[in-house]
N, C-alpha and C positions, 0 to 999 in steps of 0.2 A: 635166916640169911647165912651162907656158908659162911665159916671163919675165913678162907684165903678169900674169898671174895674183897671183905671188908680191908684186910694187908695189900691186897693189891693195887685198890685203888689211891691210898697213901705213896705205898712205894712205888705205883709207875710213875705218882708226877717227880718225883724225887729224882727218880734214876733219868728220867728225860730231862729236867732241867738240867739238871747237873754235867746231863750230856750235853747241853745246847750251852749254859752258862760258865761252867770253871774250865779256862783254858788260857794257854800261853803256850803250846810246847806246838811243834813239827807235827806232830802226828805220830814220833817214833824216836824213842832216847837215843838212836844215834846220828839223827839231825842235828849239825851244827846251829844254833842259834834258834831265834821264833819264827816260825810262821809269818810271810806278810798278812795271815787273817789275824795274825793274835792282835796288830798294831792299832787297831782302834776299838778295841773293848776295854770298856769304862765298868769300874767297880761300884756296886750299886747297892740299893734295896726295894724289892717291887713286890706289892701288895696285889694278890687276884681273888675274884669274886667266884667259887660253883656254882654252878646249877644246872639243876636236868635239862635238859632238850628234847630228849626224846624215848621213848621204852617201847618193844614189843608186847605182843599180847600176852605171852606167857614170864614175861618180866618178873627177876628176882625183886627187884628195887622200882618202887611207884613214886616215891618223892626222895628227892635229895636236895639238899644244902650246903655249903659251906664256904671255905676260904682259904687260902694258904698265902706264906709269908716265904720272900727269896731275898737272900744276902750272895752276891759273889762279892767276893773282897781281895785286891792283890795284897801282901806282905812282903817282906824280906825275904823271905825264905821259899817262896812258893803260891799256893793259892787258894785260899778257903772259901767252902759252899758252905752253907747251911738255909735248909727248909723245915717249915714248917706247916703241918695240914692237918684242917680242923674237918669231920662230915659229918653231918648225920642224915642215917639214910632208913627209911622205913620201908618193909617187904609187905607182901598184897593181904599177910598176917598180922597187920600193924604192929605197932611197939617199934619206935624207933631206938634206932643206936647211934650213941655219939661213938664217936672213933676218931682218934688223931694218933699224928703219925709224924716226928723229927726224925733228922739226917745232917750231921756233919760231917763235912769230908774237908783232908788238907791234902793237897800233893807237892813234890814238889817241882822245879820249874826241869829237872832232867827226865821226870816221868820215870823215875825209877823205885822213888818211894811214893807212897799212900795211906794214908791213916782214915779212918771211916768209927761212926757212930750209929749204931740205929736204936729207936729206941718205937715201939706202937705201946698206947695206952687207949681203955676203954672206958668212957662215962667221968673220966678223970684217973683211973687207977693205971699204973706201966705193968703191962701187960706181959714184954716182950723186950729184953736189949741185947744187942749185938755190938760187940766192940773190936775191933783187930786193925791189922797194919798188912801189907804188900810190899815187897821188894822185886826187881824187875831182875836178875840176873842173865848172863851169858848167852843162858837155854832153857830157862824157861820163868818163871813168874812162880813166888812162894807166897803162900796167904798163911798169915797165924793168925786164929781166932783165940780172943781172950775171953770173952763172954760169950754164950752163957757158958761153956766151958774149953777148955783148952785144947785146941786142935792145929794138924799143919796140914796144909795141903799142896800141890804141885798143879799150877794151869802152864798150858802153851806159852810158849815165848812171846805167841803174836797178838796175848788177848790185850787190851785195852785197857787203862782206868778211864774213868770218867773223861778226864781232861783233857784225854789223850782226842777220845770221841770227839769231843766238841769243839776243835782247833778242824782238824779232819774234815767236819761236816759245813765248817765255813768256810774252809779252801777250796770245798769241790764246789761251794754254790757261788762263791767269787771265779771259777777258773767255769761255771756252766755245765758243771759236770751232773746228770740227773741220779744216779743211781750208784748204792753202794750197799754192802754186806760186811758187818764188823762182828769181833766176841769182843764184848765190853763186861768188866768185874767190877760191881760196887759194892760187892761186902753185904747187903740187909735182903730180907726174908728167907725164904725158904730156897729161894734159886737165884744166888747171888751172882750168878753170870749166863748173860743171854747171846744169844745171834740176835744184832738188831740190822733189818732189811731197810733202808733210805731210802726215800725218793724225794728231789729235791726242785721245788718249782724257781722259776723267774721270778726276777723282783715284781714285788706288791708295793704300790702307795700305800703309808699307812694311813687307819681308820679306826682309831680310837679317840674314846673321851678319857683316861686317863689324866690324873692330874700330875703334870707333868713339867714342873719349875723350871728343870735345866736344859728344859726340850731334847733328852734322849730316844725317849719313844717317836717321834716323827719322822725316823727315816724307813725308807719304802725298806718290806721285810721280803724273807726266804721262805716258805711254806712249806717244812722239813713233813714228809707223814711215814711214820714209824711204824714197824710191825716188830712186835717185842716175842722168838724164839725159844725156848730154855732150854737151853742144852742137854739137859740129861732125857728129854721128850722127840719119840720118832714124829709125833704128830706133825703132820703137815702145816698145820691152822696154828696161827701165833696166839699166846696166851692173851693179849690185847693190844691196839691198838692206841697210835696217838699222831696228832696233828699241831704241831706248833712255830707257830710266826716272828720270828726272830729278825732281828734286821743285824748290819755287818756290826754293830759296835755288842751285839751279844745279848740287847736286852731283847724278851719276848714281849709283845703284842698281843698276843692271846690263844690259846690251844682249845684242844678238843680230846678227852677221853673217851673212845670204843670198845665199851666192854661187849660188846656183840647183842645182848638183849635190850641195851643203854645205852646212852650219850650225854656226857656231862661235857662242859663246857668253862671254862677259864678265862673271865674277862678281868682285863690287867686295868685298877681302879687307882693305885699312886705308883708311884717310880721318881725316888731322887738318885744323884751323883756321888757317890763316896771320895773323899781327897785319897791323893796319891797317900802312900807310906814315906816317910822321913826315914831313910837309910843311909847307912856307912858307907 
């Protein structure tokens, strides 16, 4: 089974929740104040189930498994994600592979800074980590990588963090908007900033069994479906796809990863309410 195969499916859910979950901000640091989408997303923690769905006949991956774990959380200061994803996935050569794959990211509420964590491990051993920070300046956007070793680099003015995305993509589906094209930078694998292409459907009733105490998952969701671009690739065809059901307060309902030979699938199985932060 290829090595970026196994990174990528870690890090698209990572980069998509994160798109859908950490936000507060306009869309663009020099928006006065929040977004009317930011005003009813609740800080959380929600547990989802993998599983295949479906594979082609020439299929890298015949069985898969797994789970991941999502915190968005407000603070003082900003706003922190962290995920966590467990798979294991076996190829038509058997031998399966455990693989997992964490992400933290903080921004903060002017979307000017960014701090990011990545870490992939295999079988249990860390395979792979990436550490660095983002500052949004004047004209354009500075990235310094600390790990695995020390690097600057210069992206566009207009690229995105995380958080920036997923304010963005619940304004357009609150305002009916279907379609959009962003450069969104989150710092982990090998191509840490993509073109991601939106399409954004009408509300959905929701329809899960999630166990679900504070009843946040119950309101009808947005069926966001993503096509993940990498910038440095002329290629027409996006590196993969994804589908995910979000309702206005932020929390998912459940997605769908397209790796083009495969189809894994993400059913959301707990989801509680995190208390506000105690600030000055």
């Amino acid at each position: 089974m290829p090595e970026n195969l196994r990174n990528a499916v870690g890090r698209q859910a990572a980069l998509a929740l994160t798109v859908i979950f950490g936000a507060a901000l306009g869309g663009c640091s020099a928006q006065a104040g929040p977004s009317p989408a930011a005003n009813g997303l609740v800080s959380h923690v929600a547990e989802y189930r993998l599983r295949l769905v479906s594979t082609s006949a020439n299929s890298s991956v015949i069985a898969a498994r797994g789970a991941f774990g999502f915190r968005f959380e407000k603070v003082c200061d900003g706003w922190i994600s962290e995920l966590r994803n467990s798979l294991i996935l076996q190829g038509p050569q058997g031998g399966a592979i455990n693989s997992s794959y964490s992400m933290t990211q903080w921004e903060d509420f002017a979307a000017k800074h960014y701090r990011f964590r990545v870490r992939d491990f295999q079988d249990g051993y860390l395979t792979d980590e990436v550490n660095g920070n983002a500052e949004r300046q004047d004209d354009k956007v500075v990235v310094h990588y600390e790990k695995p070793v020390e690097v600057t680099e210069e992206l566009p003015v207009d690229t995105l963090f995380p958080t920036q995305h997923s304010i963005k993509l619940l304004q357009r589906a609150l305002d009916g908007q279907t379609f959009a094209s962003d450069r969104v930078f989150d710092g982990g694998g090998d191509t840490p900033t993509y073109q991601i292409s939106s399409v954004v459907s009408g509300a959905i009733p929701a329809d899960n069994k999630a166990k679900d105490e504070d009843h946040i998952a119950s309101n009808p969701f947005h069926r966001i479906s993503m096509a993940f671009f990498p910038i440095e690739n002329d290629d027409e065809r996006p590196a993969y796809e994804m589908s995910i059901d979000y309702g206005k307060n932020g929390v998912a309902q459940g997605l769908v990863q397209n790796y083009g030979d495969f189809k894994l699938k993400g059913d959301l199985i707990r989801v509680r309410e995190l208390p506000a932060p105690q600030c000055d």
